[in-house]
C-alpha positions as CSV (number, residue, x, y, z in Angstrom):
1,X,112.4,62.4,104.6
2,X,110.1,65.3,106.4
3,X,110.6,67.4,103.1
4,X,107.9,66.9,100.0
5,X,106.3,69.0,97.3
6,X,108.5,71.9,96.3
7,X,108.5,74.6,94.2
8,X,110.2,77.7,93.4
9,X,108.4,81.0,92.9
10,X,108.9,82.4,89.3
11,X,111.0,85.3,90.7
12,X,113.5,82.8,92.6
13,X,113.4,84.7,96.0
14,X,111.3,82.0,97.6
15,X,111.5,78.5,97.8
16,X,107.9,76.9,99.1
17,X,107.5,73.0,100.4
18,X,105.9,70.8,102.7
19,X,107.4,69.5,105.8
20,X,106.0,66.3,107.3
21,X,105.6,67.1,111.5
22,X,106.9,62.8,112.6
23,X,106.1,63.8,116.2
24,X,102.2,64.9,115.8
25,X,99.8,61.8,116.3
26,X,98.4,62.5,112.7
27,X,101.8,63.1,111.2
28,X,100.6,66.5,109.5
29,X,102.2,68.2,106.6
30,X,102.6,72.4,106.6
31,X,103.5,74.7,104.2
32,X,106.9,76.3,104.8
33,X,108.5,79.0,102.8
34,X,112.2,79.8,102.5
35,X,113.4,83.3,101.4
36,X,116.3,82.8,99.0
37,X,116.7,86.7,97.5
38,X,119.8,87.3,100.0
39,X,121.3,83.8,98.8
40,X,124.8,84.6,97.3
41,X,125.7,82.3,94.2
42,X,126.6,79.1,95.5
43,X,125.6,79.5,99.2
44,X,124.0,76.7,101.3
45,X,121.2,77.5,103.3
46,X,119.1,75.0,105.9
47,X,115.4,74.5,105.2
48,X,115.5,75.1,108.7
49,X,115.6,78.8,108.3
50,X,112.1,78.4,106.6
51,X,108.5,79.7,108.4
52,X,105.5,78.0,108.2
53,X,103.5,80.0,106.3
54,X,100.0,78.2,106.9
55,X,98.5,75.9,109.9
56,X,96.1,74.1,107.7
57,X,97.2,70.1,107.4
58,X,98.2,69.5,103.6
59,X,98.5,65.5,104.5
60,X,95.2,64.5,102.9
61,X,95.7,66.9,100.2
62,X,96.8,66.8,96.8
63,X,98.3,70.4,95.5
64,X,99.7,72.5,93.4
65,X,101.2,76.2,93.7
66,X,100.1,77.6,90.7
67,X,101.5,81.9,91.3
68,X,102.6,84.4,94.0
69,X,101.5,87.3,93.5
70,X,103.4,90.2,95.3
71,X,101.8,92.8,95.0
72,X,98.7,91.3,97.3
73,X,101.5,88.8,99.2
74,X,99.2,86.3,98.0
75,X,100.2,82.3,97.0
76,X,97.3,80.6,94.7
77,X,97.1,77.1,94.6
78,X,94.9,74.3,93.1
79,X,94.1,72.2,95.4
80,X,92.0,68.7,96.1
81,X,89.1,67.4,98.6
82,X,90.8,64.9,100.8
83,X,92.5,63.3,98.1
84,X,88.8,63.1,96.0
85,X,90.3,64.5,92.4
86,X,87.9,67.2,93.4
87,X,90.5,70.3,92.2
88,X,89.4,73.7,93.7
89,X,91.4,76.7,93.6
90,X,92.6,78.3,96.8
91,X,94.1,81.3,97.8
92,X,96.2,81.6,100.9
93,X,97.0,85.3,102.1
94,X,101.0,85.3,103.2
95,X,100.1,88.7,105.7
C-alpha cells in the first residue's frame, strides 16, 4: 500500500500523507497534500488529485505534523534523524 502517515489539518480543508514512489531504486516516500474544502458531504475523491508538497525523502524518517499555519502557508512538524529518536522540529514553507 503506497499510502502511510496521514493526518488531517485542524481546519479539515486538507488532508496530508505520505506516498511510497515503488518504481524509484530507493523506494522514497513524499509528502502529498490533498485539498478537501470543495468536498461536498459524502463525496469521494482520489488521493490522486493530491501534490507533492515537498521533494525531501521522508523514508528514513520518523514524523509528525504538529500545525498549519495559514496565515504564513506554513506545515510544522517534529521530525527524527534517520530514524535516531533524535526529534527536531522542522518547518516546511507550502509557497
Amino acid at each position: 500500500f503506497p499510502f502511510s502517515a496521514s493526518y488531517f489539518s485542524e481546519d479539515g480543508n486538507h488532508l496530508y500523507f505520505l506516498k511510497q514512489d515503488f518504481k524509484s531504486p530507493g523506494q522514497e516516500k513524499f509528502l502529498y497534500r490533498m485539498d478537501l474544502h470543495h468536498l461536498k458531504e459524502g463525496a469521494l475523491q482520489s488521493r490522486s488529485a493530491a501534490k507533492q508538497i515537498s521533494s525531501f525523502d521522508f523514508s528514513q524518517n520518523s514524523f509528525e505534523i504538529i500545525q498549519y499555519d495559514p496565515t504564513r502557508n506554513f506545515l510544522y512538524l517534529i521530525l527524527d534523524e534517520r530514524n535516531k529518536e533524535n526529534f527536531n522540529l522542522w518547518r516546511l514553507s507550502l509557497d
